[in-house]
TORTIMI-430526 format. One line per 8 residues: for each residue x, y negated, z negated of N, C-alpha, C. Coordinates in pm, whole numbers, plus 50000, padded with zeros to 5 digits. Atoms other than C-alpha are relative to their C-alpha. Layout:
<rs>
X Y Z X Y Z X Y Z | ...
</rs>
This chain:
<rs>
49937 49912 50098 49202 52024 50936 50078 50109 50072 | 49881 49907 49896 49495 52254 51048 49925 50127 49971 | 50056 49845 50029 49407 52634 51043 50057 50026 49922 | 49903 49896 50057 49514 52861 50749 50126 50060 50033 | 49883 49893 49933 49838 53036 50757 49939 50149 50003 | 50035 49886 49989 49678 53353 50706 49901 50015 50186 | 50053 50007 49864 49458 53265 51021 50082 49986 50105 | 49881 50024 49863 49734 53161 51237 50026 50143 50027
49903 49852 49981 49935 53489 51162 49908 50089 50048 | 50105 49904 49914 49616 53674 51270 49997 49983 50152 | 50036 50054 49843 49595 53519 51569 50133 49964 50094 | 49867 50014 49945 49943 53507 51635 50094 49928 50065 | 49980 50136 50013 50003 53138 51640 50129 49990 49888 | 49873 50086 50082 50249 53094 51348 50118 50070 49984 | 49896 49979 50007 50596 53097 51308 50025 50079 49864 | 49959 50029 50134 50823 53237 51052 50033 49897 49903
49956 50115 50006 50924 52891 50977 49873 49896 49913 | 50174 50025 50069 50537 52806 50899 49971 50056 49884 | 50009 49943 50107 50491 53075 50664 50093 49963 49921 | 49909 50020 50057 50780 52959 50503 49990 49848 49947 | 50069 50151 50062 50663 52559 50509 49892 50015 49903 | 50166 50024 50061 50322 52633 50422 49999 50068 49820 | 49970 49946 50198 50489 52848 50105 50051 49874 49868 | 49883 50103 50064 50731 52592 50001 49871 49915 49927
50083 50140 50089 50433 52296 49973 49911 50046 49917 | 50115 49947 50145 50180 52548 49797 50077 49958 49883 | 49895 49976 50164 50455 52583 49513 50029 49908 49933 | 49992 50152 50040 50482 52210 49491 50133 49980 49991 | 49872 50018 49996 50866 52224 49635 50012 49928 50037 | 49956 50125 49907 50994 51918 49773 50066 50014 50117 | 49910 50001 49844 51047 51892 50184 50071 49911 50018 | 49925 50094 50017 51339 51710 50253 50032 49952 50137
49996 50030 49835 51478 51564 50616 50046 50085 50018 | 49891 49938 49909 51727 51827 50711 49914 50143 50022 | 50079 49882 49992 51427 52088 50616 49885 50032 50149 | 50088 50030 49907 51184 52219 50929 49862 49984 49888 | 50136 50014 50063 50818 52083 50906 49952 50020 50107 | 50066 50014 49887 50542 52073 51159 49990 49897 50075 | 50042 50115 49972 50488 51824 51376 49955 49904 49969 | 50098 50044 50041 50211 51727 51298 50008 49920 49839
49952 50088 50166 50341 51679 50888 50069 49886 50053 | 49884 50089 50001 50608 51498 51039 49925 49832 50032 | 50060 50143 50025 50403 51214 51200 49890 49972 49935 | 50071 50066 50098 50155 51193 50942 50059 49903 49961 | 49923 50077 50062 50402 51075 50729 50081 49883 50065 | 49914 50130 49911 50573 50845 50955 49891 49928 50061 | 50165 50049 50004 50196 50729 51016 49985 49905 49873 | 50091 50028 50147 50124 50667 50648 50135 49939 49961
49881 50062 50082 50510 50548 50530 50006 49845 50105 | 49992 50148 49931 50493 50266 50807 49886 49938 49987 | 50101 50070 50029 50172 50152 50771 50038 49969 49819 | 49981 49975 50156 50260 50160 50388 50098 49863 49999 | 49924 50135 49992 50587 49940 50469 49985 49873 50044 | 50035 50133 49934 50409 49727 50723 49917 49917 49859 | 50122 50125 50099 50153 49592 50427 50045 49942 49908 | 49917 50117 50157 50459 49504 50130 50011 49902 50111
49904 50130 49980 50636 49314 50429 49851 49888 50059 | 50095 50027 49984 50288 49179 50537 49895 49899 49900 | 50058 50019 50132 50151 49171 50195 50090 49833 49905 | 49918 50128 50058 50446 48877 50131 49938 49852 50032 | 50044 50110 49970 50284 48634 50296 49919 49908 49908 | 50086 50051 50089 49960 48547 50095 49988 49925 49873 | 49915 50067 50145 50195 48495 49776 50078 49888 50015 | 49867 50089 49975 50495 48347 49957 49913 49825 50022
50053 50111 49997 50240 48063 50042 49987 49879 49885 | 50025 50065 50148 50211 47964 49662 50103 49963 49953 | 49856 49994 50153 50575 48010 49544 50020 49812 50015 | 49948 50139 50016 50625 47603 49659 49878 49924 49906 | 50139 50049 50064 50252 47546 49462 50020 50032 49899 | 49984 49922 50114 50314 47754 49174 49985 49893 49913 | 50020 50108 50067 50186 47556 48857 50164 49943 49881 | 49880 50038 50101 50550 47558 48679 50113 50063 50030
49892 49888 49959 50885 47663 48735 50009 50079 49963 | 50075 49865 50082 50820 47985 48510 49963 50062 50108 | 50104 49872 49939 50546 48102 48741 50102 49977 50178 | 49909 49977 49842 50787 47993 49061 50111 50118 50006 | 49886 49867 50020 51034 48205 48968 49926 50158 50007 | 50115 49894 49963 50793 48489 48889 49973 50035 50147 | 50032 49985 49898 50634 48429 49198 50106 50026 50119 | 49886 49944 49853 50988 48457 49437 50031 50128 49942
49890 49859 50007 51109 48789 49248 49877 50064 50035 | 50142 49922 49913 50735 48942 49325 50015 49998 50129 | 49937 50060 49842 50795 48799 49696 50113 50096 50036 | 49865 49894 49981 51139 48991 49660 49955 50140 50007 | 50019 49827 50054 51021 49315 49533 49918 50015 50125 | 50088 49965 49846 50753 49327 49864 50072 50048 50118 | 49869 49947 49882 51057 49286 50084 50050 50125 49994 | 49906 49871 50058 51260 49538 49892 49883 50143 50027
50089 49870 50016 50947 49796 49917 49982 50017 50133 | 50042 50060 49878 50894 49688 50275 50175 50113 50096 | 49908 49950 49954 51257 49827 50297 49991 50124 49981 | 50044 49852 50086 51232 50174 50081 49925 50063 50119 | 50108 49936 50003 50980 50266 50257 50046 50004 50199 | 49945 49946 49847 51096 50210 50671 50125 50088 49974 | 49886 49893 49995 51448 50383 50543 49923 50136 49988 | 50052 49884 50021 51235 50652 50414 49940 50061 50160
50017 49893 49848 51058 50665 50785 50070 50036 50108 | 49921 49904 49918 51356 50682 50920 50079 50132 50031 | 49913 49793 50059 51488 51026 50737 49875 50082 50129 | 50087 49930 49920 51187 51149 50940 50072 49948 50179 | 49972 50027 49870 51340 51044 51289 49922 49867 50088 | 50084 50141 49943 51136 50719 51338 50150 49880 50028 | 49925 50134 49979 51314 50407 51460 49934 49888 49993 | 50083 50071 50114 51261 50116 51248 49950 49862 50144
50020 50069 49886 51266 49886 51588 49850 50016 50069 | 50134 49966 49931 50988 50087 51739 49867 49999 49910 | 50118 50015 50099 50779 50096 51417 49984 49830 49971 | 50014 50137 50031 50823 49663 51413 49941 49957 50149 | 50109 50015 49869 50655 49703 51803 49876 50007 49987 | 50098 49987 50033 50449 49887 51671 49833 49885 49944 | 50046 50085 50080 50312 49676 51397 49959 49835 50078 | 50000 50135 49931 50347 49356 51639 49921 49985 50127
50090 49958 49934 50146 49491 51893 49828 50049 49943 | 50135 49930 50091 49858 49594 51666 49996 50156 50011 | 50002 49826 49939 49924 49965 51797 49968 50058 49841 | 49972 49915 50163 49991 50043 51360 49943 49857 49911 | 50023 50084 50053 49828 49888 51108 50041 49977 49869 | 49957 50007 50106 49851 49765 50785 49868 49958 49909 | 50056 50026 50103 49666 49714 50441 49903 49898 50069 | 50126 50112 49990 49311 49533 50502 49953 49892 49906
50045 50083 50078 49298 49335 50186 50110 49873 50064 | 49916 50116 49980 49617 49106 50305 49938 49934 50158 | 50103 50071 49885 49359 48980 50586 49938 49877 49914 | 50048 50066 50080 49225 48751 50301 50037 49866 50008 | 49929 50124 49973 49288 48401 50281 50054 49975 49802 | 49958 50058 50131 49444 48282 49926 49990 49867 49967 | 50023 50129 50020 49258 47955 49811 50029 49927 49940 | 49902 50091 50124 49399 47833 49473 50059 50110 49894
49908 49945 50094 49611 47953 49235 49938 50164 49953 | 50070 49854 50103 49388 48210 49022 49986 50105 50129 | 49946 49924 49880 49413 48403 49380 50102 50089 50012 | 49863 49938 50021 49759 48466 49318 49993 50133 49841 | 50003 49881 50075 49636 48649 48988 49868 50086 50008 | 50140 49904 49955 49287 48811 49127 50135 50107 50080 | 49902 49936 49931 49612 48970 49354 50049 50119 49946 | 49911 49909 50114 49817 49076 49090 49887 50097 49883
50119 49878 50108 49531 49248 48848 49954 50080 50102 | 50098 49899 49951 49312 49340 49140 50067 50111 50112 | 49983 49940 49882 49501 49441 49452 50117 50051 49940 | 49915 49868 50022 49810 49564 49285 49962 50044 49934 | 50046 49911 50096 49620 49725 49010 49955 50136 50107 | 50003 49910 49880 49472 49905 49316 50078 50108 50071 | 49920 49932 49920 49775 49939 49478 50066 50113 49891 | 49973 49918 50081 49912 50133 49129 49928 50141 49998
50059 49848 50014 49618 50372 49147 50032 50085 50064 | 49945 49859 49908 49663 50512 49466 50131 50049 50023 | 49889 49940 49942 50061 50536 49493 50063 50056 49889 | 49992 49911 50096 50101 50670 49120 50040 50143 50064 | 50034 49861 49947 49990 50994 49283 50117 50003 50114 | 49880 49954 49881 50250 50971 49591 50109 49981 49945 | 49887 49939 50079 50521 50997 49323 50016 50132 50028 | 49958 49845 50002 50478 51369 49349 49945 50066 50176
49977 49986 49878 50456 51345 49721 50097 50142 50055 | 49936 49887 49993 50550 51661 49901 50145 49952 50101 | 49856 50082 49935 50816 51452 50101 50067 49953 49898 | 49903 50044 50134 51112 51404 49907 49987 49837 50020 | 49974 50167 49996 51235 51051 50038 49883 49949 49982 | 50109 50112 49971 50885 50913 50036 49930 49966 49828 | 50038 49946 50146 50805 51065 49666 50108 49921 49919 | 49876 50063 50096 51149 50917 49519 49991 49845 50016
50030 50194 49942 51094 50564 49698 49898 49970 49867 | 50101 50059 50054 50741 50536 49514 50032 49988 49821 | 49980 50013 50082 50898 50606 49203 50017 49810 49880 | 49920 50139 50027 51103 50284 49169 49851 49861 50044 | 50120 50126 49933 50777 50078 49397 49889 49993 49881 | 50110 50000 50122 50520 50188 49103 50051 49902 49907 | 49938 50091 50077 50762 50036 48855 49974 49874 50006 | 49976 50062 49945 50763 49736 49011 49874 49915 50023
50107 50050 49954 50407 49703 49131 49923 50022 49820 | 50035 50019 50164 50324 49750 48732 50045 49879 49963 | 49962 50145 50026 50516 49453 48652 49920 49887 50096 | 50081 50075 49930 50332 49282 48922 49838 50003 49968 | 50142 50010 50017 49981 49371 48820 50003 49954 49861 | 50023 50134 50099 50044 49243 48464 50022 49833 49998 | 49995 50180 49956 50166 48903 48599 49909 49943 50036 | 50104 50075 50001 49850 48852 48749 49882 50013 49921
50063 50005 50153 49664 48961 48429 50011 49894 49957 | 49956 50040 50142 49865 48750 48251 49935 49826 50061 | 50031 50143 49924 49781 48444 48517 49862 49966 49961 | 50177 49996 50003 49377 48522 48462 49970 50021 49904 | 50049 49996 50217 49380 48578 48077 50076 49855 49968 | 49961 50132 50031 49567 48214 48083 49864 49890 50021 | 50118 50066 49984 49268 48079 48293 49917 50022 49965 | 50126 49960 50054 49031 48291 48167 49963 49892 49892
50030 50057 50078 49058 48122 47857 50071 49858 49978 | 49947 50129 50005 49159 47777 47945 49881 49904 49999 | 50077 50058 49959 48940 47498 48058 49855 50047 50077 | 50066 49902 49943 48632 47566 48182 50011 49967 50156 | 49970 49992 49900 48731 47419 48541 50098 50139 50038 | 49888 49892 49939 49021 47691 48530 49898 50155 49975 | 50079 49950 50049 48770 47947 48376 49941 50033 50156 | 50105 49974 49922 48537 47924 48666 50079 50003 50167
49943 49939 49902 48817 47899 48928 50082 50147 49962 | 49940 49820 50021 48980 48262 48768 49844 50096 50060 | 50090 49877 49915 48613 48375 48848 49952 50002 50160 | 49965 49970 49888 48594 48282 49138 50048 50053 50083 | 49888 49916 49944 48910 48426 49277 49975 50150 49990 | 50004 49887 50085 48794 48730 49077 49836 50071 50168 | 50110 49989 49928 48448 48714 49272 50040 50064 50191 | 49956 49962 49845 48609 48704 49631 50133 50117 50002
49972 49860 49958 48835 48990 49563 49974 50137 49951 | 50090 49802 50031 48661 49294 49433 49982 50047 50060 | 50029 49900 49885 48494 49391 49719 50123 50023 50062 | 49892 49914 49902 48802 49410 49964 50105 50033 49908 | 49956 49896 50130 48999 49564 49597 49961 50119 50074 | 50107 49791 50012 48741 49880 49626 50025 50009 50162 | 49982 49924 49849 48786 49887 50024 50182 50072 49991 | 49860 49968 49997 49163 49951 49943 50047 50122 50035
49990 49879 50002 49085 50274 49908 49966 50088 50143 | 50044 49936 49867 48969 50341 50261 49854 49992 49999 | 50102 49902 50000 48623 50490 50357 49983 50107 49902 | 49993 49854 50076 48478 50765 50171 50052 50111 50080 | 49902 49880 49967 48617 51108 50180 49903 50026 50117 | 50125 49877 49890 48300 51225 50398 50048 49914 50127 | 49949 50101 49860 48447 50951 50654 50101 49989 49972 | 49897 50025 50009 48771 50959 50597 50096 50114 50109
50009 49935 49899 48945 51075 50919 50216 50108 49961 | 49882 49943 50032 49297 51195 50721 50006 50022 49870 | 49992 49973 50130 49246 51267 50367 49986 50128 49970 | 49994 49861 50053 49173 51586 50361 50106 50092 50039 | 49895 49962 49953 49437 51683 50574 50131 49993 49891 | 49894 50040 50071 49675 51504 50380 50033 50063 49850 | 50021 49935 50176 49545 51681 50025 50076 50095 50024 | 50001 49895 49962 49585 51957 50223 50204 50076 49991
49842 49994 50007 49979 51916 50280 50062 49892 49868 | 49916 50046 50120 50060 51768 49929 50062 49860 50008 | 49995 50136 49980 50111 51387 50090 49913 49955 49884 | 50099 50065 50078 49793 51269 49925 49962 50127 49860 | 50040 49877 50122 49712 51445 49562 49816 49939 49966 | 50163 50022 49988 49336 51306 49526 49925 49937 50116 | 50131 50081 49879 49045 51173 49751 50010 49824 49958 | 50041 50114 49976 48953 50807 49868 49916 50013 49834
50091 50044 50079 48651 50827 49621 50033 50031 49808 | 49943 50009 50158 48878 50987 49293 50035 49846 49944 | 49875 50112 49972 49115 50705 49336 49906 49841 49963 | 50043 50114 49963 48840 50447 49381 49937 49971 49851 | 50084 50033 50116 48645 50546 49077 50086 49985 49871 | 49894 49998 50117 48964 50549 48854 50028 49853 49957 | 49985 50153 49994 49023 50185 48987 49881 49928 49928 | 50094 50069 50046 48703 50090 48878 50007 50020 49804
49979 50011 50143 48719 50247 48536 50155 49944 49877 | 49901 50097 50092 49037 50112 48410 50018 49845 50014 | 50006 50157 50017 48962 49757 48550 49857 49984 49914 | 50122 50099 50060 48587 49695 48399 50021 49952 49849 | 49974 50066 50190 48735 49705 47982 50123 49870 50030 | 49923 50089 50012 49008 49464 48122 49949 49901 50026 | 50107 50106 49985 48731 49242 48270 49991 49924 49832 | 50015 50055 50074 48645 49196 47979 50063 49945 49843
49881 50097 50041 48975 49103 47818 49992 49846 50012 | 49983 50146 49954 49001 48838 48040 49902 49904 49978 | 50126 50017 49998 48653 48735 47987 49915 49917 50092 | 50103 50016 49872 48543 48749 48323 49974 50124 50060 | 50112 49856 49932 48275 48985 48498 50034 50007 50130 | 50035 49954 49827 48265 49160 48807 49907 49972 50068 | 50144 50087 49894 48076 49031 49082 49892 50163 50041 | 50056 49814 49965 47854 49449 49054 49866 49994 49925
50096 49994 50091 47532 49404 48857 49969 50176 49977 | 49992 49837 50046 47553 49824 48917 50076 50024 49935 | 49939 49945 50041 47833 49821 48713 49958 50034 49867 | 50039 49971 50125 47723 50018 48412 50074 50145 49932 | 49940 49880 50049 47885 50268 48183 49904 50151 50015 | 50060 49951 49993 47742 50624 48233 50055 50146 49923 | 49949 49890 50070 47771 50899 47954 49981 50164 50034 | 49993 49835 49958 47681 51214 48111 50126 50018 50120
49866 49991 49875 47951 51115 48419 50139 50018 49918 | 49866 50090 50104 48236 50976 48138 50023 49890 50143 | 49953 50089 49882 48287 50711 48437 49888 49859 49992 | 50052 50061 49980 48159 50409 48530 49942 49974 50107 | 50092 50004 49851 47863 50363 48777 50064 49853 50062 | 49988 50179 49948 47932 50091 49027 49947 50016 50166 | 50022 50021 49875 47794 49957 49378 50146 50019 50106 | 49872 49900 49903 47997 50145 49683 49987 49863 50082
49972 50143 49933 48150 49810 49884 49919 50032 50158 | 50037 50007 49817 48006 49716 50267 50099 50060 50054 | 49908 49944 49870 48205 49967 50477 50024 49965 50105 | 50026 50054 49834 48126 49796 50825 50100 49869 49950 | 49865 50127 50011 48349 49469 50642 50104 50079 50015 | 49878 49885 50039 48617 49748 50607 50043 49987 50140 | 49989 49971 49834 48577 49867 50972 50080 49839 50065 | 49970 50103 49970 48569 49514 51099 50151 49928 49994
49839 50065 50010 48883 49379 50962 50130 50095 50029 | 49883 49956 49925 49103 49655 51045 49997 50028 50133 | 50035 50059 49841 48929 49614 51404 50122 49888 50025 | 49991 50102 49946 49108 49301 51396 49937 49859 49960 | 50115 50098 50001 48828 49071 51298 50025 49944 49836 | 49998 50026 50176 48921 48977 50889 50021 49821 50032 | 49993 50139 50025 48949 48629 50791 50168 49928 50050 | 49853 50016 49970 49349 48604 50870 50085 50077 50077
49897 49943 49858 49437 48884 51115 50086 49981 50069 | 49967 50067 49896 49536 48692 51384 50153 49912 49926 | 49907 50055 50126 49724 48454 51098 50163 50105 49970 | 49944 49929 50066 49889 48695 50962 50144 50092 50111 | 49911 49946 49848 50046 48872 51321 50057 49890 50042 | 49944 50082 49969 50114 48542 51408 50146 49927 49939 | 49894 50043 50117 50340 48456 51139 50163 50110 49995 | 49852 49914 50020 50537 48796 51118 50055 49988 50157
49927 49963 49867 50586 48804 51488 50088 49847 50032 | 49902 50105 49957 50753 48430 51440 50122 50036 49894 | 49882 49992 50095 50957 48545 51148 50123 50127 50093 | 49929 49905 49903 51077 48848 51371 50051 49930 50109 | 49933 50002 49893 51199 48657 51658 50071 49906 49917 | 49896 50048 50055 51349 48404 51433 50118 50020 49913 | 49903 49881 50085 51540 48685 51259 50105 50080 50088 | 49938 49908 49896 51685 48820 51598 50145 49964 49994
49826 50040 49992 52036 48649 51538 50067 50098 49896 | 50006 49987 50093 52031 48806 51189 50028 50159 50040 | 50014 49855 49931 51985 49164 51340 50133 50014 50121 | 49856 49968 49837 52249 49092 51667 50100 50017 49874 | 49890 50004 50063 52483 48988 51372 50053 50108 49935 | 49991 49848 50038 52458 49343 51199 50055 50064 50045 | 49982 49882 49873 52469 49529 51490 50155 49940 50056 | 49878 49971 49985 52771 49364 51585 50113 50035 49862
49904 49974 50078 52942 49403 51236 50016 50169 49975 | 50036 49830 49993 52837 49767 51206 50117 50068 50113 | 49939 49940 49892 53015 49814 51589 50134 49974 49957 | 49945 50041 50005 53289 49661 51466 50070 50079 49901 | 49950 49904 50104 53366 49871 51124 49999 50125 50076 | 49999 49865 49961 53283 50189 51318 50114 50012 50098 | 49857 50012 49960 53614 50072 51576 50084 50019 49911 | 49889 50038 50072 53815 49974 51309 50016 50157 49901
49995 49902 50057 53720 50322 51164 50071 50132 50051 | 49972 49916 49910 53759 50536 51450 50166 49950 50034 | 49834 50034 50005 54136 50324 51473 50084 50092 49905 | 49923 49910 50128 54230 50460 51120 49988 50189 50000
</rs>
């Protein structure tokens, strides 16, 4: 946790420039690139916006596997503009870390090296279809809870990005509703594969959220500077209470026998997931890790023509500019 400004200025640590940041984000003003910040704000956010981008373009995989499976051309289609929108967020979101002075090159080393990571649920493997909508209800329902709140992000570019990505990832979490209220109430083979799918992703759903706050080694920080607006454990219990009445839409249960309504909380009680699976897979160790690095780091070198070709059309307008 950083020190107070009032403590700094005692101690004769902070700038004018500080007192002047640290005013701005109380007030809930928006910092923009050309504005000073601290260091320290600066690579948070270029911390948290690349890891953020690494997991849409990351996060494509698991789906993109289905779009040639998909049970109808309907849900193929569906399934490539979802696929699209990952990319497109995947983009949003490195432009955004580059307003901060990042280079999008060194943040795709990053990521390819394991140095930066990304989202722990896209470690998963995706077995049949109802997968594709345990995804869409559970993991972007997820992903809606927590980036809602980084709409009013104290970073402009990162706050305006999420605007348009929420949108987006809403339309995506009713698609896979709409996939698991089809099976829900279909056959009972499809029935029992929607719970299934349902079964194997809850738990790494609720890890989405991180660790708890009492272990959480940047959340408070982050409250602190107006990045993050609630805790790991708000966030987690919000997720839980607006999925258990849709459970039972679909009319399938959560794999939680703790999950029970509780009227003196207004919330719903539920069992806190295995943390050490958490740990583990962003160790490295998840069911598709390895998979998963392997894949982007072939799509990245088979993309390198794609990138020279840019770079020379780019050099090329900026002559023909500097001519005129």
């Amino acid at each position: 946790m950083v020190e107070t400004t009032f403590r700094r200025v005692r101690s004769g640590f902070v700038t004018e420039r500080q007192v002047e940041f640290d005013a701005r984000v109380a007030a809930d003003e928006r910092v923009e690139p050309r504005d000073w910040m601290p260091d320290a704000y600066r690579a948070t956010l270029i911390r948290q916006i690349a890891q953020h981008a690494h997991s849409e373009i990351i996060g494509m995989q698991p789906e993109g596997n289905w779009i040639s499976r998909a049970p109808s051309l309907r849900r193929k289609a569906i399934l490539i503009a979802k696929v699209q929108d990952e990319a497109g967020h995947g983009l949003y979101l490195y432009a955004a870390a580059e307003t901060l002075g990042a280079d999008r090159d060194d943040l795709q080393d990053l990521l390819l090296s394991g140095r930066q990571k990304y989202s722990s649920i896209f470690n998963y493997p995706t077995l049949t279809w109802a997968d594709i909508g345990a995804i869409g209800w559970l993991v972007d329902g997820a992903a809606i809870t927590n980036q809602v709140p980084l709409c009013r992000c104290s970073y402009g570019p990162y706050g305006r990005a999420m605007v348009r990505i929420c949108k987006e990832e809403s339309f995506h979490q009713r698609q896979g509703f709409e996939i698991l209220h089809t099976l829900g109430h279909g056959t009972p083979a499809q029935h029992a594969m929607a719970q299934d799918a349902v079964d194997r992703w809850w738990w790494p759903s609720l890890m989405m959220f991180g660790p708890p706050d009492a272990d959480s080694a940047h959340t408070e920080q982050s409250m602190a500077w107006r990045i993050k607006r609630f805790g790991n454990d708000d966030l987690r219990q919000r997720f839980v209470d607006m999925t258990v009445p849709q459970a039972e839409v679909l009319g399938l249960t959560l794999p939680d026998n703790g999950i029970a309504w509780n009227a003196d909380t207004g919330h719903y009680d539920f069992t806190e997931p295995d943390y050490s699976e958490l740990i583990a897979v962003i160790k490295g160790n998840g069911p598709c890790n390895r998979e998963r690095i392997a894949q982007r780091r072939t799509a990245h070198e088979d993309g390198a023509w794609v990138r020279e070709a840019a770079r020379a059309y780019a050099d090329k307008r900026r002559t023909v500019e500097a001519v005129a």
